[in-house]
C-alpha positions as CSV (number, residue, x, y, z in Angstrom):
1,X,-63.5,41.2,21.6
2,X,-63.4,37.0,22.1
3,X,-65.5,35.1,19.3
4,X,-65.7,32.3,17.6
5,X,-65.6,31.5,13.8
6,X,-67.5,28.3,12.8
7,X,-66.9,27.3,9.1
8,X,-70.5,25.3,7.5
9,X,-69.9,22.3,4.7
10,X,-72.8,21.9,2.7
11,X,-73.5,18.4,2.6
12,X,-77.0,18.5,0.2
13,X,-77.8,21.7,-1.7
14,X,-78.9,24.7,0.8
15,X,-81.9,27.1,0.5
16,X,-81.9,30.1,2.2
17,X,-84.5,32.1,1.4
18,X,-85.5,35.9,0.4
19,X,-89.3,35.1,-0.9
20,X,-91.2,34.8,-4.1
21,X,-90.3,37.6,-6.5
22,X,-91.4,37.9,-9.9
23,X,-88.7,36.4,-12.2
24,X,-86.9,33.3,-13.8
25,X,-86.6,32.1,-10.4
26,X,-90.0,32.3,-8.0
27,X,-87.6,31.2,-4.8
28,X,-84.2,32.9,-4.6
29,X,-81.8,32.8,-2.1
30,X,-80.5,35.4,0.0
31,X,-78.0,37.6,-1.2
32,X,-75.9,40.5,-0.7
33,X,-77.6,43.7,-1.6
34,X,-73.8,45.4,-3.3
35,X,-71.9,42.6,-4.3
36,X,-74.8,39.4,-4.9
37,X,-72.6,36.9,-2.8
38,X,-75.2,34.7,-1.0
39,X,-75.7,35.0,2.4
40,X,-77.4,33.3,5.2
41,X,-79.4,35.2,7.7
42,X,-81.1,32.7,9.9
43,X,-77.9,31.4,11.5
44,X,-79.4,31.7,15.1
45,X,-82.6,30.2,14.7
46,X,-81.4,27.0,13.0
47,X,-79.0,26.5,15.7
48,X,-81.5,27.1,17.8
49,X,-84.0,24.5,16.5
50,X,-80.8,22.1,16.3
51,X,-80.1,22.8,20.0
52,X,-83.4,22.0,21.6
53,X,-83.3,18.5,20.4
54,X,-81.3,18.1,23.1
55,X,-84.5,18.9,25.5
56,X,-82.0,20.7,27.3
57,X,-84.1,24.0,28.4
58,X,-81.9,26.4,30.4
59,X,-78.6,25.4,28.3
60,X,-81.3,26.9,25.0
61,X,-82.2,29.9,26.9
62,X,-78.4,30.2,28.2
63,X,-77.6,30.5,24.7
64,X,-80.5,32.0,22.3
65,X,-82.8,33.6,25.3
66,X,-86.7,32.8,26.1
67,X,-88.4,30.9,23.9
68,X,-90.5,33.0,21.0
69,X,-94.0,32.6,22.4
70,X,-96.7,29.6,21.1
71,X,-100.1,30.6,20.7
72,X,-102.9,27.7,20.3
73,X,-105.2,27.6,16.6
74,X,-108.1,28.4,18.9
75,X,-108.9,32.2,20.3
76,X,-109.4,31.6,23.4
77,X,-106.4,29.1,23.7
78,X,-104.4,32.5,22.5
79,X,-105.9,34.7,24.9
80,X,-105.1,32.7,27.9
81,X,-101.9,32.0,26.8
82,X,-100.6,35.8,26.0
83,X,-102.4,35.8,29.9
84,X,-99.6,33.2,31.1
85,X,-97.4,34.4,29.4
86,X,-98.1,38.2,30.7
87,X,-98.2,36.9,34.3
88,X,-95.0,34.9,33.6
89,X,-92.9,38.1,32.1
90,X,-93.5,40.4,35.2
91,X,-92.9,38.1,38.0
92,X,-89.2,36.7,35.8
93,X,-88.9,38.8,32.7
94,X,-87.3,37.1,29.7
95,X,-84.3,36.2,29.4
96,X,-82.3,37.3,26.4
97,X,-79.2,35.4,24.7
98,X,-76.2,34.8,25.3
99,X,-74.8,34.7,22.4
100,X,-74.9,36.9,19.1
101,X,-74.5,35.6,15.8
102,X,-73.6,37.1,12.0
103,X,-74.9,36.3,9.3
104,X,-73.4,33.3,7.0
105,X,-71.0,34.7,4.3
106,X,-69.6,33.0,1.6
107,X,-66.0,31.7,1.7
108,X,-65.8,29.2,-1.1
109,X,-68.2,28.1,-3.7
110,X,-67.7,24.7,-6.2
111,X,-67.7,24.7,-9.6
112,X,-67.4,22.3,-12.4
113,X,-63.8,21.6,-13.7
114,X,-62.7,19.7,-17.2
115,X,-59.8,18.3,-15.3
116,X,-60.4,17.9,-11.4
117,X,-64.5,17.3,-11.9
118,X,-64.9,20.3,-9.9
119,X,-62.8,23.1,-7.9
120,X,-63.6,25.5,-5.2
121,X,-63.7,29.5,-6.0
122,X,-63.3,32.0,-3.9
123,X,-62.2,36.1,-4.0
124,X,-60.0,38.6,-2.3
125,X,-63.1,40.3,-0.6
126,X,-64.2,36.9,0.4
127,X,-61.3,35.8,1.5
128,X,-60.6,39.0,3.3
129,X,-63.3,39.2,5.0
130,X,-63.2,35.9,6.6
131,X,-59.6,36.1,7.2
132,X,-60.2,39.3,9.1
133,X,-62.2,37.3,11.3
134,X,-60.0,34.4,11.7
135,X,-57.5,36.9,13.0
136,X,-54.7,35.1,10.2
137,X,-52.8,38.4,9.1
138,X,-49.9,36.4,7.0
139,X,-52.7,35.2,4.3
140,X,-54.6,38.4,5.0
141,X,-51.6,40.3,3.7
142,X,-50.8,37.8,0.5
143,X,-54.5,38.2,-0.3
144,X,-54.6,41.6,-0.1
145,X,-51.8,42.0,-2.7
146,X,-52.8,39.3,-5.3
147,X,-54.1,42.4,-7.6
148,X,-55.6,40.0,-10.0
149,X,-57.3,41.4,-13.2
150,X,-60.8,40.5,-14.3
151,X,-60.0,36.9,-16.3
152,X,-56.9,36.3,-13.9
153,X,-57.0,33.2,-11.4
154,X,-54.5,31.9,-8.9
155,X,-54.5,28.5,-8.6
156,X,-53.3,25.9,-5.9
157,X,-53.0,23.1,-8.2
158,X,-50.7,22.4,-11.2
159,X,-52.1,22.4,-14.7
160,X,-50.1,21.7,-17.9
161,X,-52.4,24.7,-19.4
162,X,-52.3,27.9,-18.3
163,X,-55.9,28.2,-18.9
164,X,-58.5,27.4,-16.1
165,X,-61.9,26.5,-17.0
166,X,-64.6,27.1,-14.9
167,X,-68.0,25.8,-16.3
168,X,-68.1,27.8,-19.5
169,X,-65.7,30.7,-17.9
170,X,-61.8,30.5,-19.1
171,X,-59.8,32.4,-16.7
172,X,-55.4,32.8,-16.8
173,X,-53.9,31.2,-14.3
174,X,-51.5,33.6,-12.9
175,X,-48.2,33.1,-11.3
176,X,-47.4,33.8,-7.4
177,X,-46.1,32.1,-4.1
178,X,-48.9,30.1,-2.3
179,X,-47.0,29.0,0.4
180,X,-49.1,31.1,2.9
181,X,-52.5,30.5,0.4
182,X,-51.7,26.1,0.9
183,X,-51.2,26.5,4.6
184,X,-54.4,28.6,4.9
185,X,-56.5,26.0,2.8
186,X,-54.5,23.0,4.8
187,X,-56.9,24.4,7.6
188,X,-59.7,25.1,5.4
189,X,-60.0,21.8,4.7
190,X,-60.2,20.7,8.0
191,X,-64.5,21.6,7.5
192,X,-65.4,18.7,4.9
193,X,-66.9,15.8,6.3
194,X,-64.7,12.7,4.9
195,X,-61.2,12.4,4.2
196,X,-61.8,12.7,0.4
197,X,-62.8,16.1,0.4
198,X,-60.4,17.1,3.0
199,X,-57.6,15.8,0.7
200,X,-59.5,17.8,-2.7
201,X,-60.2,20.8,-0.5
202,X,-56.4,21.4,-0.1
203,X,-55.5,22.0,-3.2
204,X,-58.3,22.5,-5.7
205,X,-58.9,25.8,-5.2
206,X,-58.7,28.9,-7.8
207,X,-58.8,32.1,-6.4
208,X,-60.6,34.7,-9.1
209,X,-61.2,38.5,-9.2
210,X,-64.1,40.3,-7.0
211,X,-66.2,40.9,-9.8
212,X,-65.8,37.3,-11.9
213,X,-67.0,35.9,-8.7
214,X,-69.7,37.5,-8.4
215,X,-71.1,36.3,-11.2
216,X,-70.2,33.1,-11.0
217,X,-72.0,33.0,-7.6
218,X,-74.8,34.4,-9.6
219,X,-75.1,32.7,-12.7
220,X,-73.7,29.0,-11.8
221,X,-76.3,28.3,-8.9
222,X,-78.4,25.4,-9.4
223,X,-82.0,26.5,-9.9
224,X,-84.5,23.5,-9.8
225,X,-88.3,23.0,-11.1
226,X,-91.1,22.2,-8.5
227,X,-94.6,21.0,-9.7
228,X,-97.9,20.4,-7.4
229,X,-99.9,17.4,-7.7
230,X,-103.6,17.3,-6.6
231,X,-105.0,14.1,-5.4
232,X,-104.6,12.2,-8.8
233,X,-101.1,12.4,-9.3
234,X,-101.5,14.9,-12.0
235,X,-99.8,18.2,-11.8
236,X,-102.3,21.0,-10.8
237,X,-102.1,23.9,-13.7
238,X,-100.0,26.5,-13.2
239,X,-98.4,25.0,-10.1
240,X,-94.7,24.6,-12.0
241,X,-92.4,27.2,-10.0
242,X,-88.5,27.5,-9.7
243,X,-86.1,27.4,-6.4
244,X,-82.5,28.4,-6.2
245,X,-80.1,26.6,-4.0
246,X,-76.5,27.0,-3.3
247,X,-74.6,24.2,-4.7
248,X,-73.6,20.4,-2.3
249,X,-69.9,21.3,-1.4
250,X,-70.5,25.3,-0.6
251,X,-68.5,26.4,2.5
252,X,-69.6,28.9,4.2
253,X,-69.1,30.9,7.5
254,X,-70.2,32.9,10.6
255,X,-69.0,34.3,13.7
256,X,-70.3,33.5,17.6
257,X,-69.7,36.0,20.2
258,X,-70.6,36.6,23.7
259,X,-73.4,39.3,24.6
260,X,-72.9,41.4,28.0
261,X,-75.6,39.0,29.4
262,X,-73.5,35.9,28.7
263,X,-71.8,33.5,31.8
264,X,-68.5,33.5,31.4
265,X,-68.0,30.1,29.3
266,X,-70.6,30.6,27.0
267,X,-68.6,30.0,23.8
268,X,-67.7,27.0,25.2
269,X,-70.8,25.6,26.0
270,X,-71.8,26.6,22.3
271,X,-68.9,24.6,20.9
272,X,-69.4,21.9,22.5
273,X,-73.1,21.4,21.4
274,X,-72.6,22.3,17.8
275,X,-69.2,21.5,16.8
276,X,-68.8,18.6,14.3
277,X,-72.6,18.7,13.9
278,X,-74.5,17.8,10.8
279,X,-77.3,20.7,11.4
280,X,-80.1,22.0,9.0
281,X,-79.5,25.4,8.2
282,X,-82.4,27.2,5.6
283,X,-85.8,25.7,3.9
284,X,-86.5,22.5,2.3
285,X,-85.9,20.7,5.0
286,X,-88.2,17.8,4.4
287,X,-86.9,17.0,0.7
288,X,-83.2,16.6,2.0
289,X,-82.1,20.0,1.6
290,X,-80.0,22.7,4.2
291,X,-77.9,19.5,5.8
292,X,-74.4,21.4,6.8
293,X,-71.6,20.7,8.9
294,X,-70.5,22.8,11.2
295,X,-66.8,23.0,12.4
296,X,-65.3,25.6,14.6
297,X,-62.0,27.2,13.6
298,X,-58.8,27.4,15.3
């Protein structure tokens, strides 16, 4: 089956949102029900919102399908316009997408480093997964036998210590080729938006078990304090809440494919609209947050 993989840089922190829950933290993010890596579920509609800036009608429909309906504020305004939009569905129908997307997995996640400020973590099963995707079966394979134990790490990078900190976490760097693992994150890197990160994205990267990553994607988000002001600038009582967001420098990923009511270069016209795009993906949108980059790969 022909799809495309689209790696996302976050470029400010990103909010992806499950709801208020009862807890530490009022706003969470999404996550994985089995293993708690975050997630992103609202891929389509963002790109959609993203794509109709370009007041480009049938090339959004072509895409995403019809446009969800508006209704007015006013009753009547809503009556007449489910009418319309009645009338309009049985003379032309709607038109569904063109494309399908997955949801936004996880690939690589950034976390403070005593000696290189900060380093990317990743998995096997994250790895694997996107790999899988990617349709790369050399790093598939030397992923799928790194076997590392709990507080084992491979690293791309030298170290005169064979201890790797990560935030609070000391893990032991264990010894193996990375040929394939350099050349696989030589591509990688290919998603960050400036020549800095590129260059960092190469080689700081520490590979940990399943499980240590999972809570690390847990435990080292950053979780930030909202207050409400009313109209004198004072904060209204008992209007202090928390929000989670997935850290600046997170890469993530999702996969494009055509439906069976796609044209034929569909893809195409989907790469050529959102590659190299700085889109917002998630909530927050006014305060700065959910800014990503999106970069096809291959």
């Amino acid at each position: 089956m022909k799809m495309d993989v689209y790696l996302i840089y976050a470029e400010t922190q990103l909010h992806a949102g499950r709801g208020a829950e009862l807890g530490v933290v009022d706003l969470p993010i999404q996550r994985e029900r089995t293993t708690g890596f975050p997630i992103i579920q609202g891929v389509k509609g963002a790109l959609r919102a993203f794509v109709r800036t370009r007041n480009d009608k049938n090339l959004e429909e072509a895409l995403f399908g019809s446009r969800p309906s508006e209704k007015g504020e006013q009753a009547a305004q809503e009556e007449e316009t489910v009418q319309k939009e009645e009338t309009t569905q049985e003379s032309e129908g709607t038109k569904p997408g063109g494309v399908a997307f997955s949801e936004a997995k996880i690939l690589l996640f950034p976390v403070r480093n005593n000696e290189r400020l900060f380093v990317w973590v990743t998995c096997p099963l994250a790895l694997a997964r996107f790999l899988k995707v990617a349709k790369d079966e050399e790093a598939l394979k030397v992923v799928n036998n790194l076997n590392l134990g709990e507080h084992e790490a491979v690293a791309l990078f030298e170290s005169k210590d064979n201890e790797i900190w990560l935030e609070e976490i000391a893990v032991q760097r264990k010894d193996v080729n990375t040929d394939e693992l350099k050349k696989l994150f030589e591509k990688i890197s290919d998603c960050a938006p400036i020549d800095l990160l590129k260059n960092k994205l190469k080689e700081n990267v520490v590979i940990v078990s399943d499980k240590l990553f999972s809570q690390i994607v847990e435990t080292m988000t950053e979780v930030v304090p909202r207050v409400r002001i009313d109209t004198t600038g004072t904060v209204k009582e008992g209007a202090l809440w928390y929000e989670e967001y997935l850290p600046q420098d997170t890469v993530m990923y999702f996969v494009a494919r055509p439906t069976g009511y796609a044209s034929n270069n569909v893809l195409e016209d989907l790469k050529n609209v959102i590659n190299d795009k700085l889109v917002n993906i998630g909530g927050k949108e006014t305060v700065g947050k959910g800014m990503v980059w999106v970069k096809s790969w291959g």
